[in-house]
N, C-alpha and C positions, 0 to 999 in steps of 0.2 A: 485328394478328395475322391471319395469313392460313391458315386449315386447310383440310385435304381436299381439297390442289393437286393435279390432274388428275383428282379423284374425283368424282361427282356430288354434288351441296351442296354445293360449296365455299362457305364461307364468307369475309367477312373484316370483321372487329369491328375498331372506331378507339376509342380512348378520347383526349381532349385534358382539358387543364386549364386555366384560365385564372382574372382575376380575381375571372370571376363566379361560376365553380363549373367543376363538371366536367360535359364533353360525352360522349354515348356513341352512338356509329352500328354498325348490324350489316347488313348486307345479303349474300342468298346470289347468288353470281355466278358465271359459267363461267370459271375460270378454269384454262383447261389442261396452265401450267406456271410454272415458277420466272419468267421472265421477265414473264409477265401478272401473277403475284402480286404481284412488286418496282414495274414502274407503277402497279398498283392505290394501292399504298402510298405511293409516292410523289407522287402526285395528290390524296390527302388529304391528305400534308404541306404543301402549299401551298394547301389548298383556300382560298377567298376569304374564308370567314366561322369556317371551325374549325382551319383549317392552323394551327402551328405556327411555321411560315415561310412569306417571300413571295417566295421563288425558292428554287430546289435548288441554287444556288450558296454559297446560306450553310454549308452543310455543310462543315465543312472536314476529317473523316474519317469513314471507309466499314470497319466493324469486319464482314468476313465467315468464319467458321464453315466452315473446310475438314477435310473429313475428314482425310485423310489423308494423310502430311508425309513419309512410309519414313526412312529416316537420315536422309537431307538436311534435314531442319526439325525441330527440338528447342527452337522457340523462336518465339514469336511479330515477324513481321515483314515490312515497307514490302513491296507486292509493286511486284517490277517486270517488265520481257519477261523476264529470266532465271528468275526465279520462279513466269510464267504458265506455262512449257514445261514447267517440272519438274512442276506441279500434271497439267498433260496428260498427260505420261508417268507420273501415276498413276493414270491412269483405269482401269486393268485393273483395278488393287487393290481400289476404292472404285468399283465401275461406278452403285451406283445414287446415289450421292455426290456425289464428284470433279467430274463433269461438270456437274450441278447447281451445285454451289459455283461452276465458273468461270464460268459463266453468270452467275450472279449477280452476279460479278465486272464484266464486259464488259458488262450492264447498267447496272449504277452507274457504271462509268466514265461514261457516256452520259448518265446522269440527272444526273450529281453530278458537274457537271466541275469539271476543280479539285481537288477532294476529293483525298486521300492515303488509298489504299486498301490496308487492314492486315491481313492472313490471320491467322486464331489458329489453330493444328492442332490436334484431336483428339487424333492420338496423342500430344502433347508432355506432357501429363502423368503417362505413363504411362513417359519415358526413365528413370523412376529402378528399373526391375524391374531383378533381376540376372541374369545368364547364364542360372541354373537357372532363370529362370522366362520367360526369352523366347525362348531357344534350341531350334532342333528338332531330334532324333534322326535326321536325314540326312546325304548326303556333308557335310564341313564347306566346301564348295568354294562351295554354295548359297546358302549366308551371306556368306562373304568374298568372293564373286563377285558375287551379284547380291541382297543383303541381305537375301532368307529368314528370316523370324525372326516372333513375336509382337511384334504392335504394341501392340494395345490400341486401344481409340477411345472415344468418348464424353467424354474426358477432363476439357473444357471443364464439364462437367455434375459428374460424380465429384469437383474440383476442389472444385470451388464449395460442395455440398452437407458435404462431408466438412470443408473447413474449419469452415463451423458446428456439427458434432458435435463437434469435438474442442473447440471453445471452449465446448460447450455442457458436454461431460463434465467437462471443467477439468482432464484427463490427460495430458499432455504425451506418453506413450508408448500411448496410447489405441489399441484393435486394434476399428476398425471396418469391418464389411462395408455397401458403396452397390452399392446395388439402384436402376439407374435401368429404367425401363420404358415405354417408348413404344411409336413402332410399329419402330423399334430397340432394342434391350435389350442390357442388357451390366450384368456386375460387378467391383465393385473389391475388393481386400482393401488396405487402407490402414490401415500401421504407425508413430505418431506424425505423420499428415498425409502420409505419402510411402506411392505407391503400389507394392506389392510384385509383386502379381498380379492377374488381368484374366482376365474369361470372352472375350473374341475375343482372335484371334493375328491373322493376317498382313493379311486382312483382314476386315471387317465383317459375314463371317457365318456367325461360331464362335458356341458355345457357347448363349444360350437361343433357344430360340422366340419369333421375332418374327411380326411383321405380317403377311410377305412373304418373309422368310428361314426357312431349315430349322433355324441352328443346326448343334450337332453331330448327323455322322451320316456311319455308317460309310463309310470308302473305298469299300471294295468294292462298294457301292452305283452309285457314280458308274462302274466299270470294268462293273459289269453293263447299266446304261441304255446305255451306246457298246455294247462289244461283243456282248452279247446282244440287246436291246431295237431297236440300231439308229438311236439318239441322237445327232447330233455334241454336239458337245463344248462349242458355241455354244447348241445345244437345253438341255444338260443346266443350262449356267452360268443362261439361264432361268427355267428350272424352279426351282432352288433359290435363286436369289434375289429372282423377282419371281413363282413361282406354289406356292411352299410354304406352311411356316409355319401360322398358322392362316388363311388365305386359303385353303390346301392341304387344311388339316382342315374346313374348315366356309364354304367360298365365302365369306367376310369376314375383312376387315383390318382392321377398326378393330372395337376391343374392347367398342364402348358396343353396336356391334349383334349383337355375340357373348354376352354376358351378356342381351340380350333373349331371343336364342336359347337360353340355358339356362337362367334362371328358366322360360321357358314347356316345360323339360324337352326339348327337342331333345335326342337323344343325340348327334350329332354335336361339339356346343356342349359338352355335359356332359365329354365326353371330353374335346377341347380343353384347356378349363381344368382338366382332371386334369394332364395331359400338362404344361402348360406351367408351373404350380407344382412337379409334379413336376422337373423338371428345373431349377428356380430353386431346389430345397430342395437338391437333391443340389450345387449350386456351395457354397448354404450350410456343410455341410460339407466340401467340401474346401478352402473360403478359409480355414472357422475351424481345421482342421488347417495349413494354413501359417503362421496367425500363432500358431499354440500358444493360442489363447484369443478372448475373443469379449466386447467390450464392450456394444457395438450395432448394429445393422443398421438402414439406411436404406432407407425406400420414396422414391422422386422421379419425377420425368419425371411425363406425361399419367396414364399407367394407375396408376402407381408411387402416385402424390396423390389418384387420386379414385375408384379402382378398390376396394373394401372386399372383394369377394370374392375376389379375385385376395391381397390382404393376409391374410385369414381361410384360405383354403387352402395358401398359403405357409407361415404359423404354424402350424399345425393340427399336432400330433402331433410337436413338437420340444423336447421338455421334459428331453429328456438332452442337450442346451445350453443348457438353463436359460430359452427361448424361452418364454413366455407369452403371449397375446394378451386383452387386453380387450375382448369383442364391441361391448360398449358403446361404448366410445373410439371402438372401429375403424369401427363403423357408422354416429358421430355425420355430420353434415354441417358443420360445423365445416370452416372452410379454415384454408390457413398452417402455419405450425411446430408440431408438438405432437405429444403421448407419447402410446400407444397400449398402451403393454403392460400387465399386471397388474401386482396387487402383491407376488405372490411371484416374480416374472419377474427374474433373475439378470441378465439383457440386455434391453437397451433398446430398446425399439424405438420408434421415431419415422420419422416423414413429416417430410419438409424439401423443400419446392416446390424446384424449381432454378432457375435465370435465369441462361441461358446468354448474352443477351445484355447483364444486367449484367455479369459477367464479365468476355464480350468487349470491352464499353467500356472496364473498366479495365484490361484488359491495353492495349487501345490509349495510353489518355491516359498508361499509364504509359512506351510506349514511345514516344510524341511529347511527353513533359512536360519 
C-alpha cells in the first residue's frame, strides 16, 4: 500500500507472507506520483529476501482501477491502443483520475512485460440505474450526442461492499445505502444488489464533500467566479476540484489531521465536519426515499472504517428512519466486519472494509479464466 502520493509522509507499508510467517515493512518516502508509487511496489515485489517473485515477468496480469469508462465500457476488459485512446479522451471527465489511471497503465506495461493489462471501470456498476436516475434535464441532444448523463463511480468499492450486506441480511430484495468515504466519497442506493442511484453524475465531483472536491454546489456559483470574480474556466475547474472540499474548509485533506483539528476545538475543523455529515445525512434521505425504505446503511472506504466521528455525526439525530447508533460499538477499535447500531435501531448499520483490489482480481481472473 502506498498512501499520501504526492503529499508530505508518503508512506508505503509491504506486508509478504511466507513459510515462516509473516514479514512487515513501512518506510515514509517522497514519493511524488502514481508512477514512483507503482516502482516502489514493484521493487519489493521482487526484493531478494521478501519479494514475492524473482522477476516481474512472472505476472501474468495487471488488474488496474480506471475511473471512468462514459458509455463506451460497461464491462470490464483486456486494454488495448484502442482502449488506451478512449481512456484519454476521458480525461476531461475524471481529470484528477483518468490520467493517473493511464499512467499506471504505461507503467506496468513497462515493469510487467508480458503481463495482459485488464481495466475494471468505476462507472460499470452503476449501468443498471434507469433513465429517471441518470438522465439530465437539458437539451436531449447532450446525451444522444455527446453522452451527457450520470455515471456514477466508485463502483468497484459499492460493488464489493453491498454484496456482503445483502448476503449478510439474507434478503434477496434487500434496500441498502453504501456510504463509501475516502478522500473521494460517493453513495450508492442498492435494490436487491443492483445499483438504482449514486451521489456523483457525470463525473467525480457531485454530490459529498470530499478531500479535495466541493461536491455539490450551486451553478451560479461557477457563472459568478468567470464573469464577476474574473476566473477562467481552467481557474475555476481547479478550484473545485483540487482546492475545495475540506482542504477548502480547513487547509487539509486528509481527515485524520482534520479530526485533530477539531477535538483540539478548531472551529474551522468543527464546522467541516458539521458540513460534511450534513450533507452525507441529507443523500441518506433522498436514497432512502427512492428505494421506499431503508434496510442498512453501509460505512466503507478509509474514513468510512475508521473514522467514529464522521459515523457518530452522520447517525446522530436520524431516528425517524429508524437509524440508531451504539456509541459503544462505534467507538470500539475493533477492525473488519461488524454491527454498530443499537438495539432498538430498525436499520442496520455496519462498517464492511472494502478491497477494491480483491475485486479487481476477480473480475480479472474471471475475465481471463
Amino acid at each position: 500500500m502506498v498512501d499520501r502520493i504526492g503529499l508530505e509522509g508518503a508512506k508505503l507499508d509491504y506486508r509478504a507472507y511466507s513459510e515462516t510467517g509473516e514479514f512487515n515493512y513501512s518506510e515514509i518516502l517522497e514519493i511524488p506520483d502514481h508512477a514512483a508509487g507503482l516502482q516502489a511496489v514493484a521493487a519489493w515485489f521482487t526484493h531478494p529476501e521478501f519479494g514475492v517473485l524473482t522477476d516481474p515477468t512472472e505476472v501474468e496480469a495487471v488488474g488496474h482501477r480506471v475511473v471512468h469508462g462514459g458509455e463506451k465500457f460497461s464491462k470490464t476488459q483486456l486494454i488495448t491502443e484502442e482502449s488506451k485512446a478512449e481512456i484519454i479522451a476521458l480525461f476531461p471527465l475524471a481529470p484528477l483520475h483518468n490520467p493517473a489511471n493511464y499512467l499506471g497503465i504505461e507503467v506496468a506495461e513497462q515493469i510487467f512485460k508480458g503481463a495482459k493489462q485488464v481495466a475494471v471501470f468505476d462507472t460499470a456498476f452503476h449501468q443498471t440505474m434507469d433513465p429517471i436516475a441518470y438522465r439530465m434535464p437539458i437539451p436531449n441532444e447532450f446525451y444522444e450526442k455527446d453522452g451527457i448523463r450520470a455515471y456514477g463511480f466508485h463502483g468497484t468499492s459499492h460493488k464489493f461492499v453491498s454484496k456482503i450486506a445483502v448476503k449478510f441480511l439474507q434478503k434477496p430484495d434487500s434496500k441498502v445505502i453504501t456510504i463509501h468515504l475516502g478522500n473521494g466519497c460517493s453513495m450508492a442506493a442498492i435494490l436487491g444488489g443492483k445499483c438504482v442511484d449514486t451521489s456523483m453524475g457525470f463525473g467525480p465531483m457531485n454530490g459529498l464533500i470530499m478531500g479535495t472536491r466541493a461536491g455539490d454546489i450551486d451553478q451560479s456559483v461557477i457563472f459568478h467566479l468567470v464573469n464577476e470574480l474574473g476566473y477562467s474556466l481552467d481557474e475555476v475547474n481547479l478550484i473545485l476540484n483540487k482546492k475545495s472540499g475540506m482542504l477548502g474548509l480547513t487547509g487539509f485533506s486528509d481527515m485524520r489531521d482534520i479530526r485533530e483539528e477539531y477535538i483540539q476545538g478548531e472551529p474551522e475543523a468543527v464546522l467541516a465536519y458539521q458540513l460534511y455529515a450534513y450533507r452525507i445525512k441529507k443523500y441518506i434521505g433522498s436514497l432512502a426515499a427512492i428505494l421506499n425504505g431503508l434496510d442498512a446503511i453501509v460505512f466503507t472506504a478509509g474514513v468510512g472504517e475508521n473514522d467514529y466521528l464522521t459515523r457518530k455525526l452522520v447517525c446522530a439525530e436520524m431516528s425517524f428512519l429508524g437509524i440508531h447508533l451504539d456509541e459503544s460499538k462505534n467507538n470500539s477499535p475493533e477492525k473488519g466486519f461488524r454491527e454498530i447500531h443499537g438495539s432498538e435501531s430498525s436499520v442496520k448499520i455496519l462498517i464492511i472494509p472494502t478491497n477494491e483490489e480483491l475485486e479487481i482480481a476477480r473480475q480479472c481472473f474471471e475475465l481471463l479464466g
